[in-house]
Structures are given as C-alpha cells and as structure tokens.
C-alpha positions in Angstrom: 192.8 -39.1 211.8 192.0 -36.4 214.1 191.5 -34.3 210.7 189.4 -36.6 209.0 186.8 -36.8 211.7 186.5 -32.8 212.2 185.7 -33.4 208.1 183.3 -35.9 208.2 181.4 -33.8 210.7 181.5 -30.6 209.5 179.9 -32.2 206.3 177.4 -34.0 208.3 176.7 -30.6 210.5 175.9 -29.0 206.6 173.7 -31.7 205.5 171.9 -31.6 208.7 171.2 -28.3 208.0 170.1 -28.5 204.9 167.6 -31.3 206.0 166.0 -28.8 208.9 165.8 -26.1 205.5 164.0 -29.0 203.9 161.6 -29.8 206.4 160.7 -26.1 206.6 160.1 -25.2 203.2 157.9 -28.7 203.0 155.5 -26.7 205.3 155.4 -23.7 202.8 152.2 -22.2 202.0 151.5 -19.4 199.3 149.0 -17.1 198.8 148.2 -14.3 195.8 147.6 -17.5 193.5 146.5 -16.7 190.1 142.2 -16.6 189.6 142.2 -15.9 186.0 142.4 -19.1 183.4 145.7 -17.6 181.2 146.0 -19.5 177.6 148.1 -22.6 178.2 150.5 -24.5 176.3 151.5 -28.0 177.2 154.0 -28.7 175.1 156.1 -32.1 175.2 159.1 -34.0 173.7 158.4 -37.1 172.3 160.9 -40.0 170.5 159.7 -43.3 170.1 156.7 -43.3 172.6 154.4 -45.5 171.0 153.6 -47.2 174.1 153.1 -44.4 176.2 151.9 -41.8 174.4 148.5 -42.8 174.1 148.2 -42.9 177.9 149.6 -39.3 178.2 147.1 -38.0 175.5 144.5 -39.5 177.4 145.0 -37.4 179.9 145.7 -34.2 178.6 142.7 -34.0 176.2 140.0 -34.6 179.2 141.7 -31.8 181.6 138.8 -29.7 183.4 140.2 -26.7 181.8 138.5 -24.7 179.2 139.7 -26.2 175.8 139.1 -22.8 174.4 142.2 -21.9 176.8 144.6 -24.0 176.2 146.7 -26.4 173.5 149.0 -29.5 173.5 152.0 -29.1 171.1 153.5 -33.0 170.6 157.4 -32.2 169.5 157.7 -35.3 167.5 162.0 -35.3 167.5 162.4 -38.3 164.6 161.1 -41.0 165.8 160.5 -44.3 163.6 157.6 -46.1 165.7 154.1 -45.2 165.4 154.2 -42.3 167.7 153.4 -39.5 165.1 150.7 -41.6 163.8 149.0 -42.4 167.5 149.3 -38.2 168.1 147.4 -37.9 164.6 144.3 -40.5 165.6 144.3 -38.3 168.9 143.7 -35.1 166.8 140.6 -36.7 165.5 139.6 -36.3 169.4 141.0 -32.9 169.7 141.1 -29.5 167.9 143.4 -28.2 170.6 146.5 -31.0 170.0 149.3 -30.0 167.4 151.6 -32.5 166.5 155.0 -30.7 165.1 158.1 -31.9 163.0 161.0 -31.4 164.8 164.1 -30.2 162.2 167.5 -31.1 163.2 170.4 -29.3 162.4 174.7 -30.6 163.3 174.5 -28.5 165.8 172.1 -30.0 167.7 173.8 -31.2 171.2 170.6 -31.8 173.3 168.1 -33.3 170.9 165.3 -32.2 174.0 166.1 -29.1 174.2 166.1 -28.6 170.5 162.3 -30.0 170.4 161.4 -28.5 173.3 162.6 -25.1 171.9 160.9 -25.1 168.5 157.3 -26.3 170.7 157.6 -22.9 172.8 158.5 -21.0 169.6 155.1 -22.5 167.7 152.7 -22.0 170.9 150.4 -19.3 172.0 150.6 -19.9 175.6 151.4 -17.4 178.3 151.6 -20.1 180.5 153.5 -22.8 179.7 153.7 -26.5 180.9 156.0 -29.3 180.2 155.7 -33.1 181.0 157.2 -36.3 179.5 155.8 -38.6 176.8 156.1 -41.5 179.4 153.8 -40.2 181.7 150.1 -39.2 183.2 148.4 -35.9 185.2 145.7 -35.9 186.7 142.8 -34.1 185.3 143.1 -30.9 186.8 146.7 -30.8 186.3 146.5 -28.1 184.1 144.0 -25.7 186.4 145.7 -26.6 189.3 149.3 -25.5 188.1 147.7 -22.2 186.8 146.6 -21.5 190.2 150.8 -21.3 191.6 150.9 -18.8 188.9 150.8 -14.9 190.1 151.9 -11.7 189.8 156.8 -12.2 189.9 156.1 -15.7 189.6 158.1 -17.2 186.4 158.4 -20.9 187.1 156.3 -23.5 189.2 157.4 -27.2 189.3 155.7 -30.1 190.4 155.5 -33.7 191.8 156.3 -36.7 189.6 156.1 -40.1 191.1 156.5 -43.7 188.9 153.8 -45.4 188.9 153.5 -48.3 190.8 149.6 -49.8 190.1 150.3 -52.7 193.2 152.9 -52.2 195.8 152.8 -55.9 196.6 153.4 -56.6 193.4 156.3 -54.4 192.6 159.8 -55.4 192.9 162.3 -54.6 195.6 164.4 -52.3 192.5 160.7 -50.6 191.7 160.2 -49.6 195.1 163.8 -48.4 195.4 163.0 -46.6 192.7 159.9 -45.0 194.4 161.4 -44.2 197.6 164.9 -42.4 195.6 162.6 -40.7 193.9 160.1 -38.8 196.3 163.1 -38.2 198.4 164.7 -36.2 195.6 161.6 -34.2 194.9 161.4 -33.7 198.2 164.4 -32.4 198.8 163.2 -30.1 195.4 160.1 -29.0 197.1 161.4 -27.9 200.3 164.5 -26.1 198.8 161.6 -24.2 196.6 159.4 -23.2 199.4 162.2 -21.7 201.7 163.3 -19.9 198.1 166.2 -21.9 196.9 165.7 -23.2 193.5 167.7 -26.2 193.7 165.9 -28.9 192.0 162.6 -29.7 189.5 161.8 -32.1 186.8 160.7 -31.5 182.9 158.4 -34.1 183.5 156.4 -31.5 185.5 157.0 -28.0 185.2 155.8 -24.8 184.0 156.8 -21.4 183.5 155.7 -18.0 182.1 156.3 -17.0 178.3 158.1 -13.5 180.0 160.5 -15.5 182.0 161.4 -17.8 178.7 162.0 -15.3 176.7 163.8 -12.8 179.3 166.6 -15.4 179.9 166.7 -16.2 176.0 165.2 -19.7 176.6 167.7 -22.8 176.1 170.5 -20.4 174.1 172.9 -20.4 177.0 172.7 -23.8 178.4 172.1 -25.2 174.6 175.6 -27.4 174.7 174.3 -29.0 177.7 173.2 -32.5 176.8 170.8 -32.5 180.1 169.1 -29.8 182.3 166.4 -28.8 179.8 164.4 -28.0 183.8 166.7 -27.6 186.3 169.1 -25.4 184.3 166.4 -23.3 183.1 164.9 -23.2 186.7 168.6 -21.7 187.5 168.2 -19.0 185.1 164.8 -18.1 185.7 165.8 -17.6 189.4 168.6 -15.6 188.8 166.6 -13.4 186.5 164.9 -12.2 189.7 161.5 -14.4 188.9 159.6 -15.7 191.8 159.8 -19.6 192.0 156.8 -22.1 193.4 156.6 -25.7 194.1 152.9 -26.9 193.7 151.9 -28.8 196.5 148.5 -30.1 195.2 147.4 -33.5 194.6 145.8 -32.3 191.4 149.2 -31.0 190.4 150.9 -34.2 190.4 152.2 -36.6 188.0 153.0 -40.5 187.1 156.0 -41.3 185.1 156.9 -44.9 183.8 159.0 -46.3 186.8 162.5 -47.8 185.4 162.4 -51.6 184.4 166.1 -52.3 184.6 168.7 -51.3 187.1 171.5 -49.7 184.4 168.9 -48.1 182.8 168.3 -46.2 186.0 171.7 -45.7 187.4 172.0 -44.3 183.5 169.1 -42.0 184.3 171.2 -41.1 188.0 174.4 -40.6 186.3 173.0 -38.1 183.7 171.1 -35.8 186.5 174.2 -35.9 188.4 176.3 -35.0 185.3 174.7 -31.5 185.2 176.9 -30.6 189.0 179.7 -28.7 186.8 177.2 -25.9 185.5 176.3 -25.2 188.7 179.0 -23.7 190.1 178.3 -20.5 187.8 174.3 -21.1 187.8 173.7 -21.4 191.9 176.5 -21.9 194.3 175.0 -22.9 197.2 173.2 -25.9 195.0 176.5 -26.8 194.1 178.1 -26.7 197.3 175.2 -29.0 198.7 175.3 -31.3 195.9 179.3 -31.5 196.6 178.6 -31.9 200.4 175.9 -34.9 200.0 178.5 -36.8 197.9 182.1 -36.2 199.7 180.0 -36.6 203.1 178.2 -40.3 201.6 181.9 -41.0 200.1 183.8 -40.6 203.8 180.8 -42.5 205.5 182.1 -45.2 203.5 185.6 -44.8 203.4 185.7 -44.1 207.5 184.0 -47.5 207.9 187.5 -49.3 207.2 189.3 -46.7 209.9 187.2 -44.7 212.2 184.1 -47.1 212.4 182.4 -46.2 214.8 182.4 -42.8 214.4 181.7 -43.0 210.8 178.5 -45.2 211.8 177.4 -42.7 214.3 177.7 -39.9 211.1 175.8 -42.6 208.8 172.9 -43.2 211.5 172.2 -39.4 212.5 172.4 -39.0 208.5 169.8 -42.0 208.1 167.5 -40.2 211.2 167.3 -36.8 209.3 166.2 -39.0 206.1 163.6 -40.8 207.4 162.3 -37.8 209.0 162.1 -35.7 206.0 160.5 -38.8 203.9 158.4 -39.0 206.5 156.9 -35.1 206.5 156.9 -35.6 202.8 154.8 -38.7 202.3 152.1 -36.8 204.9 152.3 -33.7 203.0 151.7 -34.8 199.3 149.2 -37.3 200.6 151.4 -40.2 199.1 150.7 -43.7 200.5 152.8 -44.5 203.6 153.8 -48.3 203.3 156.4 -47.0 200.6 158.1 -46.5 204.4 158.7 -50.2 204.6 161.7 -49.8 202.1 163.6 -47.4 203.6 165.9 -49.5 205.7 167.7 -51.1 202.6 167.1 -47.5 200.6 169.4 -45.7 203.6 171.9 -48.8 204.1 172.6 -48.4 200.3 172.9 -44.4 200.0 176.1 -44.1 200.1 177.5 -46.6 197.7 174.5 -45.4 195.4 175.4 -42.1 195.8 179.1 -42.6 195.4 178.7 -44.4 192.1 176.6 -42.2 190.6 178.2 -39.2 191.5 181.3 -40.4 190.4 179.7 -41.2 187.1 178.1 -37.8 186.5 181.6 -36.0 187.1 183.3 -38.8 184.8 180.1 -38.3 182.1 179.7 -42.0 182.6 176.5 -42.3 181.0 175.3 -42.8 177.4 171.8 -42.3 175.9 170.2 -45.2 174.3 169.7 -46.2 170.1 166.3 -44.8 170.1 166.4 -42.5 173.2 163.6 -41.0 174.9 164.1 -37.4 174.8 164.2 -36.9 178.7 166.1 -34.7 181.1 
C-alpha cells in the first residue's frame, strides 16, 4: 500500500510540474516576427464536405492578404458528394483556389497524408498553411500566422475551437466538448512557448517549405494512419527548426463541434493512438502522455483502497486544471462562462482519460464509410 501511494504521488508531483511549465509558456511572448508578406499556400484535405466546405471557402477567399500572394489548393481525396463541384462554383469567385484530384495507390495507409502530400507537392508557397474542410478562420488568419513566421522558425500552430453559435443552447456533451478541447490546446500552447513541441492540430497549422522538405515531408511517418501535425511537428523540431504557437485572435480557428458521443471518443481514441511513435519522436512527450494516464488510471483505482489519499491526489490534480483553464480562457480572449462546465469536465477526467487511452494503445478506433480526412 505504502508503495502504491509513493506512486500515485510521484506521478502527481510530475504532472504538477508540467502544469507550472504550462502556465509559463501560456505567458510566452515572441519577438523578430516576420514583416514581409511570403507566397502562401493553404492547402486542405477534403472527403465528403459538402456541407462544410462552402463555409470554409468563404472564409479563405475574403482573407486581408494580398490575393496576388497567396493560393488555396482543395485536395479533393475521392469523395462522392458534391464537394468537388461546390470547390468548382467557388473558382468562379477566385483565380487563386485550385481544386486537385487526389490519386490513390495500395499503398496508401493514411488517406490524409497522401492528399495532403500531393497539395504541398503542386503549391508554390514558401509558407504553408493547413486547416480542415470542417472548419472557419478568421479573416486575417492568413496575415496573422505569417507574422509567427521568422528567420529558424519552421512550424507555427494555432488555436482551434468548435463552434458553439449559443452557449445556452448547446448541450451538456457540446460543452464537454469545448472545455476538453481548449484544455488540450492549452496544454499545446504552453508546452510550445516554453520550447517543447508536444502538441498541435492540422486543423490549424503552418510550416515553411525548407522545413517540409528537410525532414522528407510525410515519408517517415507515412504508415501512420494519424499524426499528419503532430508527428510532423515532432520531426520538424528535431530537425533543429524553431517552433511557435500563435497566440492571436486573428490566428484562430472554428471547427464543427462533435454531434455524437462515439463519434468523439472515436476522434479521442485515434489522437491517443499516435502515443507509441513517440517514444522514438520526443521522449519527454511520451513520458508525460504516459504519466497523465497511469496517474488518472490510479486516481481511480486508489478510490476503492486508499480513498482518501487518492481524493486528495484527484483534488490538487483538479486545482492545477482549473488554474491553467483559467489563464488560458484570459489569454486567448475566449468567453469565460465555458467555466461553468468544469466541475463535471474534472469529476469525469479520469474515467475519460482511462478509456480513451486504453483505446489508443489497443487501436480501438475505426474511421467511418465516408471518412473525413482528419488527423
């Protein structure tokens, strides 16, 4: 017994820390950011996004940068909706929006990665920039991730929130959602700004032509059905490149919030799935990623045995949450009532966290008949 507790607070004394890291790198500020207006090209996977796609196109054809300067290469991987048609009425709009035919060979494990790939390999961009078919940036999404960009830097990533048009309205799994969500790309930002690249998401991202190419873009991690960002945001780091989270309200996203509860422990699972590769890719990721789930997994197990200790490890575990949520929501300027969720959201960490984790070490997960092609 006496064993067990030393456990369960050794991992709690490593989380904690990790939190303090967190907290710090939220606070990050940068300087040397990039003046000049580089060619850009945003180039996204898309599958069967005929009821999103339009929304996204919206928004990328009306950014304040100079159309001269940049281009929007649409990956069309297959799909059997109207998608490619919708991209094709948008051209009519804009000279500056490509629309390409993915091929697919047998070979093919990750079907994003493959589109993704053959997008990079048709653009002009020294800059590239990545989002999801299933969601929105804001106008100066574009200009404003440029300005991250400078002289080492190879990769800046960025906030993606769902969207959530009436917080009253929403339901109590949509705001779960929300508040999982921010926490993670918390957790993302302030690992980036005390320079640990632990985290990001394709469905806001960027990264320089020279760094693609220097680590041989997807080749390596090409049998890895997920990780088309955080993967590559492994290699790019290890390739000695300078790494940036963009803290900007113009930089930020909206993604399609999750309607259904397996599809987004699906979602969960899949992330979680990509653990193994760490090991080789980033360590110390790994390591945290194995203390946040053997830590959540004794919280539950020392309930039954040790209880009160194991409650006194869950509450100074739920305190170090709420603080970081907390200095997160104020930093990105996000709206502070999605607070009011938090209580359930931390009583049901550990169970969540359990599930999924076991999952993503089981490959528990499966990817739908007409997937979207997302990390």
């Amino acid at each position: 017994m006496i064993v067990f507790i030393i456990i369960i607070g050794v991992l709690l004394l490593y989380y904690l820390v990790y939190l303090g890291i967190f907290y710090r790198g939220i606070e990050r500020k940068y300087t040397a950011a990039m003046n000049a207006q580089p060619f850009v090209s945003v180039v996204v996977a898309a599958r069967n996004e005929e009821n999103t796609i339009p929304q996204l196109l919206t928004s990328l054809i009306n950014q304040d940068y100079p159309e001269d300067k940049f281009e929007i290469i649409i990956a069309d991987d297959g799909s059997d909706d109207t998608t490619a048609r919708i991209v094709q009425d948008f051209q009519k709009k804009s000279d500056n929006l490509i629309l390409l035919p993915v091929t697919v060979s047998d070979e093919v494990v990750s079907r994003k990665k493959n589109a993704l790939a053959q997008a990079v390999q048709k653009s002009r961009g020294e800059i590239i920039l990545t989002t999801d078919a299933d969601c929105v940036v804001t106008y100066q999404w574009i200009s404003g991730m440029v300005r991250y960009f400078g002289r080492g830097v190879g990769m800046v990533a960025g906030l993606s929130t769902p969207f959530i048009p009436n917080w009253k309205e929403a339901t109590l799994f949509q705001k779960y959602e929300y508040i999982d969500t921010i926490g993670l790309f918390f957790a993302a930002a302030g690992a980036l700004g005390a320079d640990k690249a632990f985290s990001c998401s394709g469905q806001n991202l960027g990264y320089t032509r020279e760094a693609f190419k220097k680590v041989r873009g997807y080749e390596s991690i090409k049998n890895q059905i997920s990780g088309d960002d955080v993967l590559i945001m492994q290699l790019i780091k290890n390739a000695g490149f300078e790494l940036r989270f963009a803290f900007g309200k113009e930089t930020q996203a909206l993604t399609k919030s999750e309607s259904k509860l397996g599809k987004f422990l699906n979602q969960r699972t899949r992330w979680a799935s990509n653990e193994r590769v760490q090991i080789s890719l980033n360590t110390g990721f790994y390591l945290y990623l194995a203390d946040v789930f053997l830590l959540n997994v004794l919280i539950i197990v020392g309930l039954f045995f040790i209880s009160l200790y194991a409650a006194g490890a869950w509450l100074l575990k739920i305190i170090g949450e709420y603080v970081i949520l907390r200095r997160g929501i104020t930093r990105f300027a996000l709206p502070k009532k999605s607070l009011s969720l938090f209580p359930s959201w931390a009583i049901l960490q550990p169970l969540y966290i359990t599930i999924v984790g076991i999952g993503g070490k089981l490959r528990l997960f499966s990817w739908n008949k007409k997937p979207r092609t997302r990390s």
